[in-house]
C-alpha positions, 0 to 999 in steps of 0.5 A, a space after each residue: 477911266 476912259 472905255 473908247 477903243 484905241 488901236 495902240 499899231 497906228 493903224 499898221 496892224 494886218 489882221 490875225 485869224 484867230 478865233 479870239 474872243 474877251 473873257 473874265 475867265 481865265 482873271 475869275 479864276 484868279 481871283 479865287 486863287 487869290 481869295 483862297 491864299 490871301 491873308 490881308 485886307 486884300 481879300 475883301 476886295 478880291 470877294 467883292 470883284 467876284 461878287 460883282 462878277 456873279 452879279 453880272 453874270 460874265 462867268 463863261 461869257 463871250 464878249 466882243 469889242 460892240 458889248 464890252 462897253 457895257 460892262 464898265 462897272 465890271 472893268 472898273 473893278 480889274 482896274 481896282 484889283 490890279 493897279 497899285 493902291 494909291 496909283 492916279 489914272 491921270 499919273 499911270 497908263 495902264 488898259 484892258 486889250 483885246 487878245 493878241 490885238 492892238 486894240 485897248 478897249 479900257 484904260 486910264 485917262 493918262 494911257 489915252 492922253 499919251 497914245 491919243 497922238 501915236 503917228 503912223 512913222 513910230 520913229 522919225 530917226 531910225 529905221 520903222 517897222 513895216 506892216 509885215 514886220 509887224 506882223 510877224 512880230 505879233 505871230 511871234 507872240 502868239 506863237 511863243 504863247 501857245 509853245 509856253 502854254 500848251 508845250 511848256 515851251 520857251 522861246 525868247 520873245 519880247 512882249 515890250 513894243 515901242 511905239 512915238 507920238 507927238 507932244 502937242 505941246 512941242 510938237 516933238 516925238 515923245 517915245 513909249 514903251 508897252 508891256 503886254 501882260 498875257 497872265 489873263 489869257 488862255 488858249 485851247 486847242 481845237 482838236 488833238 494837239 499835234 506834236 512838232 519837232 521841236 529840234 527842228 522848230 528850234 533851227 528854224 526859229 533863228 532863220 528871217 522867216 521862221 515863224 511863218 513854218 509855224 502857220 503850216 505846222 500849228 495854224 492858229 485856226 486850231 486854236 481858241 484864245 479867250 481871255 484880256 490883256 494887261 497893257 502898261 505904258 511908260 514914257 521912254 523919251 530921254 532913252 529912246 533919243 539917246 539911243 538914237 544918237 547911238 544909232 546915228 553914231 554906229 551908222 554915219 558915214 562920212 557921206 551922211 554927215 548933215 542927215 547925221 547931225 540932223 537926227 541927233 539934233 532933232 533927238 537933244 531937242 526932244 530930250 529937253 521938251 523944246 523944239 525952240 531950243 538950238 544946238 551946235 556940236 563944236 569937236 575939238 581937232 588937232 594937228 601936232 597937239 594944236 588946235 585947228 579948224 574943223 570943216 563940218 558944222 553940226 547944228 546952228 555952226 553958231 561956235 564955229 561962226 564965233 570960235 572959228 571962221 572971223 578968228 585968224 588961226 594963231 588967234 583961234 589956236 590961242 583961245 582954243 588952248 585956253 577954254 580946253 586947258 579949263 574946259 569950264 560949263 557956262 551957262 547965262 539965261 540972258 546974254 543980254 542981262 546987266 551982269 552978262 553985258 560986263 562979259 566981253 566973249 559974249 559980245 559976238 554971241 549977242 551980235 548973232 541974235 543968241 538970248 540964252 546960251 550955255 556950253 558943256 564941254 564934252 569928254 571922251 576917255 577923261 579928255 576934253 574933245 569938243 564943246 556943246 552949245 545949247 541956245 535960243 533965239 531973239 525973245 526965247 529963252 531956258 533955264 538951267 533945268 533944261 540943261 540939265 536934262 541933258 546929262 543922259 546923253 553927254 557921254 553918247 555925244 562925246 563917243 559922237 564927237 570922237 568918231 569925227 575926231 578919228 576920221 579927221 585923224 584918218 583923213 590927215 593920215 590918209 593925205 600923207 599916205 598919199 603923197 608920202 607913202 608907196 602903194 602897195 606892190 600887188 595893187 600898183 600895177 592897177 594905179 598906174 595903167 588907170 594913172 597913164 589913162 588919166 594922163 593920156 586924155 589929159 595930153 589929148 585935150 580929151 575928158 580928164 575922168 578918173 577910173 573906177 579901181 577895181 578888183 573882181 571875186 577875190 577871197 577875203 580874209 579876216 583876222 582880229 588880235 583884241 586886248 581882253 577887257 581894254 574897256 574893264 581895266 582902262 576904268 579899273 586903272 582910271 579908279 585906282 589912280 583916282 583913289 590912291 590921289 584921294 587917299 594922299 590928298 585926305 591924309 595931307 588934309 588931314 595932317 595939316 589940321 594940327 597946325 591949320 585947322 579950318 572948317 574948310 579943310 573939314 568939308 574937303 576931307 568929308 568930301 574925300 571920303 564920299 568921292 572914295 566910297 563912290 569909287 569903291 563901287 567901280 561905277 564911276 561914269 563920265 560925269 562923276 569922273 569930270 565933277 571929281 577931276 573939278 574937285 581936285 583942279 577948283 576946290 584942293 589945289 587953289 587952296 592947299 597953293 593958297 597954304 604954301 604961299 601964305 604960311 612958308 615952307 612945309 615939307 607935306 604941301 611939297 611932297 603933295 604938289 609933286 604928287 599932283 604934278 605927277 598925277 596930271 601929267 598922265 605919266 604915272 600910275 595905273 593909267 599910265 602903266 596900262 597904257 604901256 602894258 596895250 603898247 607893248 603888245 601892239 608894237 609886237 603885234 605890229 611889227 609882227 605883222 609888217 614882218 610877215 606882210 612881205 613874205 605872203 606876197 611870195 606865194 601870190 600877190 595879195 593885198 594886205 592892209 591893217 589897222 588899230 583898235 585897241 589891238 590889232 585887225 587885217 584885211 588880205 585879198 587874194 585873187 586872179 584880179 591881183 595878177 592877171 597874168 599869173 594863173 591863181 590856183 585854190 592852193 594859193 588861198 589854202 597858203 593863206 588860210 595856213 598862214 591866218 592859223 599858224 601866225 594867230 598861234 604865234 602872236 597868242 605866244 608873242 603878247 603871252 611872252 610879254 606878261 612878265 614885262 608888263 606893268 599891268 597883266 593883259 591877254 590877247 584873244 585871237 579871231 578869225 571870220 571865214 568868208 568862202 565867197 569871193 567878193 568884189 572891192 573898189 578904191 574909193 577915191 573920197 576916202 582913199 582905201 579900198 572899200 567892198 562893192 554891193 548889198 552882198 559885199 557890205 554884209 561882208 563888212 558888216 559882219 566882221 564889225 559885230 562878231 567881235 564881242 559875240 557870246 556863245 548861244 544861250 551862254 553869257 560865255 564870250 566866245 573869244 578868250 585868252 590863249 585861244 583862237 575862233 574861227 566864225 563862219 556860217 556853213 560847214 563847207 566854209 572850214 572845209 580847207 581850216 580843218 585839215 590845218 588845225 589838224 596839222 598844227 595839233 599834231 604838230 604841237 601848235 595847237 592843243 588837242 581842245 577843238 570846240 564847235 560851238 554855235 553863237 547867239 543871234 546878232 542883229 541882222 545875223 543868225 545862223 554864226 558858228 565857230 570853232 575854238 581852240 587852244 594855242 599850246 601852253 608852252 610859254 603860258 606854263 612859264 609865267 606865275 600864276 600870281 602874275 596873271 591875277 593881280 
């Protein structure tokens, strides 16, 4: 155990007025609850701590951070009482703090050892806190101690805290977690205790500054805190670089790619300890099924300088389709062994200097969509233990993976849309008075400089048909497929034991069975799936092949392989069926859409644009820049508005119709984000589309992506749900034009009479989110089985 004082912020903590001071108090009398109720053993060591303390005399005793030194034997004891029996100091971080200060004045030998190193930058990849927000972090716990303690009010509010320090070992970031424990503390108030508003205490808290109303309100000059904190550290590493990876995923842009794939190296790096270890992100991309070159390196670039760039592409396209038709891991600790030598696509690994060297195939949604290389350098090298620290953030790697994948997509449809395609009429005009300024510099020798495109204050509308729970049932049809294959393959293995019985055929039944209790748990990840698809293509079918081949005719292995055909073409069973199922409702939801497009821009020239998720999102804008010389009136937009209210109504109807079609039963829910600001948008000419302007603009952007799964305050309820429509916005004055045409609609028999207004939990970056739901009139709901929409 160690007594130094240690300062857990990195120095980042602005100093509370608070009147605070250590005592044993609040943990004494603990111990004589424990005496009084304890029946075991336990209670000698409770009488024993009590008697040191009486020995000492720290009952009702004040103590500062220059005296608590000198009750060590006092503090041995807490850490005796309230540490696992057979826990090691060297093996748990656990310490004795200063109330509601960063400060450790006790603690075990392994607390010191891992916070020793804590840095002022507490994480290297994403955004740190600041001084002031750390404070306000700690106002928060402070303040929702004296609400729980002397109110008997809640608030959530995390007593966890992050904080990285670097491994002196490999000079890489180690991620921990701190648990404040507040059980030991006690706070008294000075005075009369006020009495606040604690509905207005309630809205306040959500806003940015909330807390610091706290301060005017209930200073903490008016309160007493004695007492210690309980602190417990654990090593988070793996989760925090995953999240990170996550993080770097959620905010790269096509702009940032370099920074990008830097932090997620750096992040692989951490996880497996060694920042002499080296990876390559290699995605696979096609154009018409065909494996082509990608055009970004991510890493060392160590698989596209042997995949890629010296290969001509028919060659490359040849050894692409090979790997990723058996996209097999392969894992060598030296390339340069007697054994390695003999492997001839290792040669140009070994020309580039590669000594260790393995590659994991990366999967997204069951396919193949890139390669990971892990490697070193010269003399270095790894074992097969590193790799497998890597399993936690494979599949973080291949969503990675398959966000460039989908920006190479996009970037192909993008060039085709134009050079192939028209632009849209209501923002033509612009492209071709900035597409003869162009031409008009160029045929007078003058500076050939594109024109920002831009449309000023126009109004944005938004609108979201989602599949519900596309994610749930795409795993749940994954599952079933897979068990309804274990299931033929067992009772094929299972019928050929009368004629072939083997011990092998045992070990594969067993197997079935083990694989079929895991899908019973509906918790199959990314990794088992790709270990049970290596069962079916390594282990059954090469032998049950073998069977066919050596013992003549046999009518189960026939009705088997055909089976297996099937199943791996993904074009039967569940999967399948599901697939058809969000098909059909984004065709009807489409062509629905592209058969209104035209219609709106007969009221007033707008901009709309859509596009695919697992359902369906919009875009419109509308404004006097779309049409300088039409006067734009409010009217135009409340058109619009009606338009958004009347035809989520419709689709809800359309993809209802569709149950009855459905191989697999699936509902749509229906949103819309209110925006009553103009805002400003530019065509961006590296991505081709048009994008908002401005800090303010973007928040716009950012917002519509975050409110799709959003739940309702204090509720687990999501707030979007079948045969409904949600209206999200921030200020009653935003649904001031919505309201009438709800109204309209209800009356009209379009909408149900079940209007909510409900407010929606705080988001990150966001507070304040409100919404209105309401039913779309059950009509044709009524006419489909409620069988049906169960099954």
């Amino acid at each position: 155990m160690k007594k130094n004082i240690l300062d857990l912020s990195g120095s980042k903590g602005l100093p509370l007025p608070l009147d605070a001071a250590i005592s044993f108090n609040p943990f004494i009398d603990y111990l004589r609850r424990r005496v009084a109720g304890e029946k075991t053993a336990k209670a000698g060591i409770y009488k024993n701590a009590l008697a040191l303390f009486e020995k000492y005399n720290v009952q009702d005793v004040e103590l500062t951070l220059e005296n608590i030194q000198e009750y060590e034997e006092v503090l041995e004891q807490v850490y005796v009482c309230l540490s696992p029996p057979l826990a090691d100091e060297y093996e748990l971080a656990w310490g004795l703090g200063f109330p509601f200060q960063p400060i450790i004045f006790y603690g075990t030998t392994k607390l010191h050892e891992l916070m020793q190193g804590t840095v002022a930058d507490q994480d290297k990849y994403v955004v740190t806190k600041t001084p002031e927000q750390y404070h306000q972090s700690r106002l928060q716990l402070v303040y929702s101690f004296i609400l729980q303690r002397l109110y008997n009010f809640r608030i959530p509010v995390p007593a966890g805290q992050y904080h990285a320090g670097v491994n002196t070992e490999t000079g890489l970031l180690q991620y921990f977690a701190v648990n404040i424990n507040t059980d030991f503390l006690e706070v008294v108030p000075v005075g009369p205790l006020p009495a606040p508003d604690f509905t207005e205490l309630s809205v306040r808290m959500a806003e940015e500054q909330g807390y610091e109303m706290f301060e005017k309100i209930l200073p903490l000059s008016m309160f007493r805190f004695r007492g210690i904190t309980m602190v417990t550290i654990s090593d988070v590493t793996a989760e925090k670089a995953v999240e990170n990876i996550e993080s770097v995923r959620l905010a790269r842009t096509p702009d940032n790619d370099e920074t990008s794939y830097h932090h997620v190296i750096q992040s692989l790096k951490t996880i497996v300890a060694n920042k002499k270890i080296e990876f390559d992100l290699f995605p696979l991309v096609t154009v018409n099924n065909e494996p082509v070159y990608g055009y970004r390196k991510g890493g060392t670039g160590i698989l596209f300088e042997v995949w890629g760039e010296r290969l001509s592409p028919e060659v490359f396209r040849k050894q692409a389709k090979g790997y990723f038709s058996n996209p097999n891991s392969f894992f060598s600790q030296d390339l340069f062994a007697p054994k390695e030598m003999e492997i001839s696509f290792l040669d140009h690994f070994r020309k580039l200097r590669v000594r260790s060297l393995a590659l994991i195939p990366l999967f997204y949604n069951r396919h193949c969509i890139g390669v990971l290389a892990m490697h070193t350098w010269d003399d270095d090298t790894f074992d097969e233990t590193a790799v497998s620290l890597l399993e936690p953030a494979l599949p973080a790697i291949g969503r990675l993976m398959q966000v460039y994948i989908d920006e190479f997509n996009l970037e192909i449809e993008n060039i085709i849309k134009e050079k192939f395609t028209s632009i849209q009429p209501s923002v033509q005009w612009k492209f071709n008075e900035v597409a003869w300024h162009y031409l008009y510099n160029r045929k007078r020798g003058l500076p050939e400089k594109a024109e920002t495109i831009h449309f000023n204050e126009v109004f944005p509308l938004y609108g979201a048909v989602d599949i519900r729970n596309s994610t749930l049932e795409r795993n749940k049809a994954i599952i079933s497929d897979l068990d309804s294959h274990l299931s033929l393959l067992m009772n094929t293995l299972t019928a050929l034991q009368v004629e072939h019985h083997s011990v092998l055929q045992e070990e594969m039944i067993y197997k079935c069975s083990k694989w079929k209790d895991v899908l019973k748990q509906e918790q199959l990840n990314g990794s088992d799936e790709n270990r049970l698809v290596t069962f079916f293509r390594e282990e059954t079918t090469p032998y049950l092949t073998h069977l066919s081949k050596h013992n003549g005719s046999n009518a189960l292995l026939e009705d088997y392989m055909t089976a297996l055909e099937k199943f791996n073409s993904n074009m039967y069973g569940n999967k399948h069926a599901l697939e058809q199922s969000m098909q059909m409702i984004n065709n009807v939801v489409n062509n629905y859409f592209e058969s209104e497009k035209d219609q709106l821009q007969r009221s007033y020239p707008c901009y709309f644009e859509k596009f695919r998720t697992d359902g369906v999102e919009y875009d419109i804008y509308i404004g006097q820049a779309f049409a300088p010389n039409q006067p734009f009136n409010h009217f135009h937009l409340k058109n619009l508005r009606l338009w958004q209210l009347s035809s989520m109504a419709a689709v809800a109807k359309l993809t209802a119709s569709l149950l009855p079609e459905m191989p697999i039963p699936l509902r749509t829910t229906q949103l819309i984000f209110v925006h009553n600001h103009t805002i400003d948008i530019s065509f961006r000419a590296d991505e081709r589309k048009f994008d908002v302007e401005g800090a303010y603009n973007i928040r716009y952007q950012m917002i519509k992506k975050r409110i799709d799964k959003v739940h309702i305050h204090n509720s687990e309820e999501r707030l979007t749900q079948p045969d409904k429509i949600v209206l999200i916005y921030f200020d009653r004055k935003d649904i001031e034009d919505y309201l009438p045409f709800i109204n309209y609609l209800q009356e009209k028999g379009t909408l149900n009479n079940d209007l909510e207004e409900l407010e929606l939990e705080d988001l990150q970056g966001l507070t304040g989110l409100r919404a209105l739901r309401v039913g779309v009139t059950s009509g044709i709901f009524d006419e489909i089985s409620e069988e049906k929409l169960n099954n």
